[in-house]
C-alpha positions in Angstrom: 4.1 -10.1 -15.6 7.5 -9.0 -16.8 9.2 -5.9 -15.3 11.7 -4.0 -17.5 14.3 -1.6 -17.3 17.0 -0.5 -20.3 19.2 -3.5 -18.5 17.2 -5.8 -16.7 14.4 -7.8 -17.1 12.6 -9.5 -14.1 9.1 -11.6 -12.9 6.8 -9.1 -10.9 4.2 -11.2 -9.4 2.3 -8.1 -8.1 3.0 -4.3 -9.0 0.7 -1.8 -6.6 1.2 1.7 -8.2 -0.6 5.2 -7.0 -1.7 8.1 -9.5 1.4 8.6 -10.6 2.3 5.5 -11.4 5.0 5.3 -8.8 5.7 1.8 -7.2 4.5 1.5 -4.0 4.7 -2.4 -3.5 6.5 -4.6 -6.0 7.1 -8.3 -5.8 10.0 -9.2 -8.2 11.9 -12.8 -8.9 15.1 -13.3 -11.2 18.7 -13.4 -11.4 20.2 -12.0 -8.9 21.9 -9.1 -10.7 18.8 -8.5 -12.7 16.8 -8.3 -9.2 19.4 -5.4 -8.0 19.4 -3.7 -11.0 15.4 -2.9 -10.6 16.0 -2.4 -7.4 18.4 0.2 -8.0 16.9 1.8 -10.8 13.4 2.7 -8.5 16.1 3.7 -5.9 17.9 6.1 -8.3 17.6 10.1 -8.0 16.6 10.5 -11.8 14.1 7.9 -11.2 14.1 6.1 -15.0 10.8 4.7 -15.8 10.2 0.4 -15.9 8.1 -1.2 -18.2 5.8 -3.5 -17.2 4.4 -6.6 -19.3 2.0 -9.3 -19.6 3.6 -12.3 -20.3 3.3 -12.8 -24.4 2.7 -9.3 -25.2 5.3 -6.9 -26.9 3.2 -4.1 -25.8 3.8 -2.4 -22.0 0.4 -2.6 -19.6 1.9 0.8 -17.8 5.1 2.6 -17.4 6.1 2.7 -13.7 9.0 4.3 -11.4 10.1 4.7 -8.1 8.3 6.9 -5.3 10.0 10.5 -5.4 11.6 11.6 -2.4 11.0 8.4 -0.3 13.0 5.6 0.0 12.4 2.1 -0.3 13.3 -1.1 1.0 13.9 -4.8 0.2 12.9 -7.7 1.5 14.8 -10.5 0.2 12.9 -13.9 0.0 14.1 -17.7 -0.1 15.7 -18.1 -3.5 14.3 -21.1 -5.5 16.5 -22.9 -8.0 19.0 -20.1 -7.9 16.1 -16.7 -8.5 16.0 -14.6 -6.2 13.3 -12.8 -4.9 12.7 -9.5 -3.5 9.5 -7.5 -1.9 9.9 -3.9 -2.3 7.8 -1.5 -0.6 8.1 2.3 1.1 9.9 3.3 3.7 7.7 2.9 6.9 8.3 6.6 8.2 6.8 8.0 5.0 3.5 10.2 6.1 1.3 7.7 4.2 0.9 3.8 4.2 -0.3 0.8 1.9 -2.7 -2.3 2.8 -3.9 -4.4 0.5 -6.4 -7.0 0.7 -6.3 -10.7 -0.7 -9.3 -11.9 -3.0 -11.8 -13.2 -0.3 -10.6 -10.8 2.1 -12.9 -7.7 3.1 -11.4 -4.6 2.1 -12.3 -3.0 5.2 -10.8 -5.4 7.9 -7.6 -4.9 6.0 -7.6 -1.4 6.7 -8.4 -2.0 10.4 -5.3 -4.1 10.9 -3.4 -1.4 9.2 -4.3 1.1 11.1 -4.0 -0.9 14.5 -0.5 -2.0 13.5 0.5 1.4 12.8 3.4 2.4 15.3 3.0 5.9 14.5 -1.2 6.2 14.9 -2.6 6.3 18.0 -6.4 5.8 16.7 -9.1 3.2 18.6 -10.0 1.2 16.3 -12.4 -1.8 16.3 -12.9 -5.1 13.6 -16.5 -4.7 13.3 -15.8 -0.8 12.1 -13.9 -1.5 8.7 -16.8 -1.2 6.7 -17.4 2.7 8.0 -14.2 3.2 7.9 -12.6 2.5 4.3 -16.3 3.9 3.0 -16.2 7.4 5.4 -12.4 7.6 5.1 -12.2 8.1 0.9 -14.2 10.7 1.6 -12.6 12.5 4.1 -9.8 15.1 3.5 -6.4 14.4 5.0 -5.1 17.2 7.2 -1.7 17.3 6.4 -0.5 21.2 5.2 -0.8 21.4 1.6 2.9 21.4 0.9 3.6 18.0 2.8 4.9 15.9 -0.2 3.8 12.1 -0.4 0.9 12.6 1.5 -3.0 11.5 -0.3 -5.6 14.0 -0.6 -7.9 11.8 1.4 -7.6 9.6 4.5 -7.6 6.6 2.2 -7.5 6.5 -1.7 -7.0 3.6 -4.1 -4.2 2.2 -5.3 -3.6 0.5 -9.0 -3.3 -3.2 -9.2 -0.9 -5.3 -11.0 -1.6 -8.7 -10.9 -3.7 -11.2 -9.6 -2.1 -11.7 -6.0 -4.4 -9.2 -4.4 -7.8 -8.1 -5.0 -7.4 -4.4 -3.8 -5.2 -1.7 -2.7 -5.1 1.2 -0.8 -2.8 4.6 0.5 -4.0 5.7 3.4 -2.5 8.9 5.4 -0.7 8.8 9.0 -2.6 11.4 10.0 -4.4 11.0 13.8 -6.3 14.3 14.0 -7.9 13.1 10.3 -8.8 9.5 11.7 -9.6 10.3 15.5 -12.1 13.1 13.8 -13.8 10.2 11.4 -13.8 7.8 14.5 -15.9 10.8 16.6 -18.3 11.3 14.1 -18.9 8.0 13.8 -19.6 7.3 17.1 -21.7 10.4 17.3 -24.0 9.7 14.3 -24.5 6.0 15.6 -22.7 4.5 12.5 -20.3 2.7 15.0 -20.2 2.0 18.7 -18.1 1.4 21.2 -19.9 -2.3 22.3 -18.6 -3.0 25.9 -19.6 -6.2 27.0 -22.0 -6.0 29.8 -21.6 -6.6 33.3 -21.2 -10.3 34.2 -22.0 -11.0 30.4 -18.4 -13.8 30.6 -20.1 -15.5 33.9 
């Protein structure tokens, strides 16, 4: 795909947008002044819109810009034959998170890690629960206040994908009385359990 502003074209090998088709992961390769010039452009307070392509077509697959309000950050990557490449994604202190899941890779065990590699959730999660969890949790309403901006409606909600380098992608909030809540009634409907392993079960 082919990533364009009004002064710099680029390579995106993935673009991950939300409902507003604001960028919340983009991997980009090019010239290095080309590379900063996106970068700066999803950066910028007027927040100009990038048109994205598939390669051999004169006509966009979407319009996309940078998150409102929320920062982002880059990641540079080895540079091969003099292009440089960059992974841009959110600012980790935002009130929501991404996680995206590789083709082959089940949706829900993606979340899991997500959510256990969180620094600011304190939820008890287990593997064998990411089914329950990514089906339970795009049903569930966030409790954020309404007039937290950035945050989803929902514990998790889809994201748009770009690409063929993933196979899914998902927002979900950073919201521990939303999750601890789904995790209860879980436990209390029998949908998930906490299995201990039994006494003298490792002798």
């Amino acid at each position: 795909m082919i990533l364009a502003s009004d002064h710099a074209t680029v390579y995106a090998g993935v673009v991950v947008t939300d409902h507003a088709q604001q960028v919340v992961l983009l991997s980009m390769a090019g010239p290095r002044t080309a590379v900063k010039a996106i970068y700066a452009a999803l950066r910028a307070n007027h927040r100009p819109w990038l048109k994205l392509y598939a390669e051999g077509s004169a006509e966009p697959a979407a319009v996309v810009r940078g998150a409102e309000r929320y920062r982002v950050r880059a990641t540079p990557l080895p540079s091969v034959r003099g292009v440089q490449m960059v992974l841009v994604a959110h600012d980790e202190r935002a009130p929501a998170g991404a996680f995206y899941a590789l083709p082959g890779e089940p949706a829900g065990r993606a979340l899991v890690q997500a959510l256990d590699g969180d620094s600011r959730l304190v939820v008890p999660v287990l593997p064998e629960w990411g089914d329950y969890l990514l089906r339970e949790a795009q049903e569930s309403p966030a409790t954020f206040p309404d007039d937290c901006p950035g945050t989803p409606a929902r514990l998790v909600e889809p994201l748009q994908v770009h690409g063929d380098l993933l196979a899914e992608a998902y927002v979900y909030a950073r919201d521990n009385d939303g999750w601890l809540a789904l995790v209860d009634r879980g436990l209390q409907s029998g949908e998930i359990a906490l299995d201990l392993p039994k006494k003298g079960a490792d002798r």
